[in-house]
N, C-alpha and C positions, 0 to 999 in steps of 0.2 A: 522608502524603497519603492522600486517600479516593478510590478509583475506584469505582464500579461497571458489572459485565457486566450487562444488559439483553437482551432480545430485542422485534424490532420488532415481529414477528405475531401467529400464532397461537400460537409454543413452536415447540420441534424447529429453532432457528435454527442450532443448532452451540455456544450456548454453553458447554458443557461443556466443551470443548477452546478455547477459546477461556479461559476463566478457567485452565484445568490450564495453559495456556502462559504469561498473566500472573501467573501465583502462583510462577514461578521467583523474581522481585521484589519477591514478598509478605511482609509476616510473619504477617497474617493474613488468613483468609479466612471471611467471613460470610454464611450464608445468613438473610434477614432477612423471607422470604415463604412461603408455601405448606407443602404436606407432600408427603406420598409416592405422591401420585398422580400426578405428571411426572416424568418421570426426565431425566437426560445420561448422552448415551453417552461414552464416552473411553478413546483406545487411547494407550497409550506403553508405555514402555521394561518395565515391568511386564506386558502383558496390555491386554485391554481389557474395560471396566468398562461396569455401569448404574449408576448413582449414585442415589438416589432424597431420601436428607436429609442425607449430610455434603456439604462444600463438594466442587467438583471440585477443590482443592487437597489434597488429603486426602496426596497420593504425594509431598510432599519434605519431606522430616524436619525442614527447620528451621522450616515455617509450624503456625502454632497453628488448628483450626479451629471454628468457632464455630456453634452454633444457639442464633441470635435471638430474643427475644421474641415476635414476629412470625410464628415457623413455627409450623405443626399438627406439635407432637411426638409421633410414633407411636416409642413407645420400643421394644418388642419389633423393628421394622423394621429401627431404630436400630444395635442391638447385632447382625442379622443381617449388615448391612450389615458394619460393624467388622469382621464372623469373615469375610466372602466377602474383604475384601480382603488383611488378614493370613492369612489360607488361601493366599494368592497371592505368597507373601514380601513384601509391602507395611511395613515398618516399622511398631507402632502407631502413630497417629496422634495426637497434643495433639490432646485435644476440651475445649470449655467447653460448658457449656449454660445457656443463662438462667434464671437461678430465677423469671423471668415468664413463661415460656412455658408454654404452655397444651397440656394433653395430650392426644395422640386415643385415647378408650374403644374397648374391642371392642362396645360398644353405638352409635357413630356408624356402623362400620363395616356392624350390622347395619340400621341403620336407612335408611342410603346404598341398598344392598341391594334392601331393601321396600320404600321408595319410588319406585325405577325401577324396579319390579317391580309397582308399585300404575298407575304413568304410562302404562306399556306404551308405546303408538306415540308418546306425548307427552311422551317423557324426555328427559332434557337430554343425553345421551349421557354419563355422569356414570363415573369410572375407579370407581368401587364403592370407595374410599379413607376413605370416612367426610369426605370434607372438607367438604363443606357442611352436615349436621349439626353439625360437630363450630364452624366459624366461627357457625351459628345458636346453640349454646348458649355460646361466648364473648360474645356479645353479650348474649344474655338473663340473661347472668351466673350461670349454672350449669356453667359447666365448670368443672373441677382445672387448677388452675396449680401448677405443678411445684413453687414454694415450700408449696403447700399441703400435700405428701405428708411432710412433717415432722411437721405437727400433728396428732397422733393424737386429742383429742376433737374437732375439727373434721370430723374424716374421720368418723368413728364418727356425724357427726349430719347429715353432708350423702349421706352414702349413700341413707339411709334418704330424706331429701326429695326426689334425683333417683331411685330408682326409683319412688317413690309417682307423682312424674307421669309419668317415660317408659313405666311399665307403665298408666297410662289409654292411649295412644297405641296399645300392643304390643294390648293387649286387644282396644279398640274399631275399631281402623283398620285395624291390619294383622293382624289374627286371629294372632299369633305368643306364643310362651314370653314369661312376664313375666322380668324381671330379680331375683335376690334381693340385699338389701341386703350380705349376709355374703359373698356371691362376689363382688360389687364389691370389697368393702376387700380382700380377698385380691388382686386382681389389684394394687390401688390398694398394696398394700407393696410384691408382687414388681417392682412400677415403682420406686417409691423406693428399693430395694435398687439395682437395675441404675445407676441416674442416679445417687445417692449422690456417687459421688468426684468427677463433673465437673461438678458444680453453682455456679453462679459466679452474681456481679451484674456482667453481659457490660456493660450500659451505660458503670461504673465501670470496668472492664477497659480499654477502649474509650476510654474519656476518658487514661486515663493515658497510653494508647499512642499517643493526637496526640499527646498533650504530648512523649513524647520521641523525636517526630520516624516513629517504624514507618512502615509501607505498609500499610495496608488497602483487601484487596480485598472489594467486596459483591459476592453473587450473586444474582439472581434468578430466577426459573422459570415457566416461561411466557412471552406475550408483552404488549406493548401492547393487542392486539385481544383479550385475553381477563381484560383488569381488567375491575372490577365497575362501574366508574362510565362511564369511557373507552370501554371493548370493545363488542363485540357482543352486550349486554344482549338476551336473558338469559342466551344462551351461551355465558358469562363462569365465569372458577372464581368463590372466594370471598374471596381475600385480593387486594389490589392489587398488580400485576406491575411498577409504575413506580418509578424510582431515586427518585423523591420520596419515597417509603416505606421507603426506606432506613434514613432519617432516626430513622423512628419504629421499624421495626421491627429494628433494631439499637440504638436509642438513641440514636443519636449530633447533635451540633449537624447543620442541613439545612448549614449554612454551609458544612459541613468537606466537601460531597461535589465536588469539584473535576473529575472526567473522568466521562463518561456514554458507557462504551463500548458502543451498539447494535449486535445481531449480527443483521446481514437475509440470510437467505440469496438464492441468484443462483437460483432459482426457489423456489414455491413448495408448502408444504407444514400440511397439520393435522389434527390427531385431533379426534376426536370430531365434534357437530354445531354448525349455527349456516353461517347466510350467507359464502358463500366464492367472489367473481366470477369471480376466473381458474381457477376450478375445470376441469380437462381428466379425458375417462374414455378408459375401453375401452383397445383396444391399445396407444394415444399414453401414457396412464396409464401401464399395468402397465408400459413402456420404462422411462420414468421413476423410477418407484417401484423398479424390478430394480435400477439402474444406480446409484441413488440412494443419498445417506451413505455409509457405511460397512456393507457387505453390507445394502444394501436400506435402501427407507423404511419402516419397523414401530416403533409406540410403544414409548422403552423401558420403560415399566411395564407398561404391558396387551399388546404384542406385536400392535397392530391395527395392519391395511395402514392406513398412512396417507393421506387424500385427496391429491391432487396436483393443481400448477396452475403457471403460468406467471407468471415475476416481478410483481409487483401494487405499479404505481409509486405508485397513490392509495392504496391502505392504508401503504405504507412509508412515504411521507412525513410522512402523519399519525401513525403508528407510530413515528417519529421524532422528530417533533416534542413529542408527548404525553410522551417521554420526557425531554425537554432534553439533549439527542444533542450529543457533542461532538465524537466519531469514531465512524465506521461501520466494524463487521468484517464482511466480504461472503464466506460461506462458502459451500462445496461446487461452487464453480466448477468444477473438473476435471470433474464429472459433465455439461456441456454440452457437452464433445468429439465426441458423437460425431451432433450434431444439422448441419443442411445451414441450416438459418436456423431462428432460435430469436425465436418472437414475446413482447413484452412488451404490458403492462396498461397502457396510458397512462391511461386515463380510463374512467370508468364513463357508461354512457347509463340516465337514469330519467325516464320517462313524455316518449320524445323529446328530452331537452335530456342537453346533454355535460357532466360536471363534470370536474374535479379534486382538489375537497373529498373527504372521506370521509364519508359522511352517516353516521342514527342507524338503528338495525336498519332499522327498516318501511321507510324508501326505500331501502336495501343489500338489503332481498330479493327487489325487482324490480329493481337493478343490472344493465345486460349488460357485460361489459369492453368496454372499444377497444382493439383490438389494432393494434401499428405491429411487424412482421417484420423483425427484424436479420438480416446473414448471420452464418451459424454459421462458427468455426474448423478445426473439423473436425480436431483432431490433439488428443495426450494432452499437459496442459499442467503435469504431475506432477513433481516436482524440480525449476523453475525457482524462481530465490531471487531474481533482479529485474524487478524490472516491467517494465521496460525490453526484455528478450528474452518476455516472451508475444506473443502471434502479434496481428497489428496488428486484427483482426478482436476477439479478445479484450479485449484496451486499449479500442477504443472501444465495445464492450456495458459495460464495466465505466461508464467517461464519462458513455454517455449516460445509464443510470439516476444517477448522481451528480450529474447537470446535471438529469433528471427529480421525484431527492425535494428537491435541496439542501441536504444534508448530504455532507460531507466522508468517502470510503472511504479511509480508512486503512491499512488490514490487509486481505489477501484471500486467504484460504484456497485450498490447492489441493489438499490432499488430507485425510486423517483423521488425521495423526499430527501431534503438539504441533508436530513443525521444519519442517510443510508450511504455511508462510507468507508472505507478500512484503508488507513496510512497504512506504509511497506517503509520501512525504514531500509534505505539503501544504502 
């Protein structure tokens, strides 16, 4: 069976710990999106981690984990990552990696860099990760894919033709160092050394382990409101955040993806920029943010305070729906203990009139939220394991946003660790 973890917003939903707790059932775990510019946090029995490109499954010996066709493979990250966890007694980890995946250069990175550096007040708030260079030249059909780093006269003749045009670029645009052809292949081996032994054709991997029956889990990164097509154009990454991508970007039949578990957190949260209604500052903020995840709301790649806002029932819903949601996981609840009435986003107001829809940027940048004020619980609701005993004020914030997006909450987190969870049997 295929699930995949999703997130409904901006990113920063809690998935991380949310895949680490279903990959006890796993056998494998794929990440089929993005690179190493988002991270998941995740604390268990080991420590607690940033994870940036292996799966958050990575911590029980028996799950295989997989990087996708579909991810920005920064391999130097890659093998960082490997050493921070086994640094940590973390068992190695069974990695595959798709011999289609596509690589990220130390030249996207700098180009990431110069570009929001050329933007100044007009950047996209961009993690400096090389990702949207590095999806621009997958498309333009100049990037290395990972099968490439085999073929040594192909390497030897496409060096030479991507630095001839990323140095017009370096020269004229961004006044910087050009690139030479002979440092590229040098970097372009020390990668194919590193990747070498886990190089697989994950789609055929993938195909065999429906057939006899496995558990695969997909991960995604990010959320709904920061796809390319879906989100908050322009202030979207670069790869598509939806379990429909799954498909592609693991390989696998769309048929086979049977569960679409969306992780909306019980307020909310997002990095970088880009239209955000239930946005709250100042004191109210910095509570929130202090109180917030697991020691504090901070990206875990770039370590930036996160903006903060108040649950946002019109973006979740549509955040949900875009995903094909089949259960909702409602994380970081515990953190609204210690509020006296906790307001939610029922609807946006744009030029007078009230929706529910989520519109397209340009009407979401003059959105106001409408706000309707729950009363708050007011106690630590940490180590409860049924729903049943949370506090009756708790139960119905949980309701009324689930009666708000109409999607089904499933699972609701209540604190940061894999066993702080309570199923809802629906």
């Amino acid at each position: 069976m295929v699930k995949a973890v999703v997130g409904a917003n901006w990113g920063d939903e809690g998935k991380g710990k949310i895949t680490d707790m279903l990959s006890k059932e796993a056998d494998i775990i794929c990440r089929f999106q993005g690179g190493a510019n988002a991270g998941h946090t995740i604390v268990n029995d080991y420590g607690k981690f940033a994870l940036h490109t292996l799966p958050s499954g990575v911590f029980y010996d028996h799950t295989t984990s997989i990087i996708g066709n579909g991810v920005a493979l920064n391999i130097p990250v890659l093998f960082k990552e490997i050493k921070s966890i086994t640094d940590q007694n973390v068992p190695m980890p069974k990695i595959k990696v798709s011999d289609r995946a596509q690589i990220v250069m130390s030249y996207h990175i700098l180009f990431d860099q110069y570009e929001e550096e050329r933007l100044g007040g007009k950047s996209f708030g961009s993690t400096k990760s090389g990702i949207a260079p590095f999806y621009s030249d997958k498309y333009a059909k100049i990037g290395f894919q990972v099968s490439e780093l085999f073929d040594e006269e192909l390497l030897q003749e496409k060096v030479v033709r991507i630095c001839e045009t990323k140095n017009v670029l370096l020269e004229h645009l961004y006044h910087k160092p050009l690139i030479k052809p002979e440092e590229l292949l040098k970097e372009l081996h020390e990668y194919r050394d590193m990747v070498a032994p886990y190089v697989c054709d994950v789609s055929a991997f993938l195909y065999e382990a429906i057939k006899e029956g496995k558990n695969i889990l997909l991960e995604g990164q990010l959320g709904s409101l920061k796809d390319p097509d879906h989100g908050i154009y322009p202030m979207v990454t670069s790869s598509s955040t939806l379990a429909a991508y799954g498909a592609i970007g693991a390989g696998l039949p769309p048929y086979e993806i049977k569960q679409i578990i969306t992780v909306c957190k019980a307020y909310s949260s997002a990095v970088g920029a880009g239209a955000f209604v239930s946005e709250i500052f100042g004191e109210e903020a910095d509570e929130l943010r202090r109180r917030g995840g697991d020691g504090g709301e901070y990206g875990a790649t770039t370590g930036r305070p996160r903006r903060m806002g108040w649950f946002d029932c019109v973006a979740s819903k549509y955040g949900c729906r875009i995903q094909g949601t089949t259960d909702v996981a409602f994380t970081v609840l515990d953190v609204l203990g210690y509020l006296d009435e906790i307001p939610v986003c029922v609807g946006y107001e744009i030029d007078g009139e009230v929706t529910t829809d989520f519109p397209t940027t340009a009407k979401l940048e003059k959105a106001k939220p409408v706000l309707k004020t729950l009363p708050g619980w007011k106690s630590d609701i940490r180590g409860i394991k049924n729903y049943e005993e949370l506090p009756e004020n708790c139960r119905k914030y949980i309701e009324f946003i689930e009666q708000q997006i109409g999607f089904p909450i499933t699972m609701v987190s209540n604190g940061p660790g894999r066993n702080d969870i309570i199923y809802r049997n629906k």
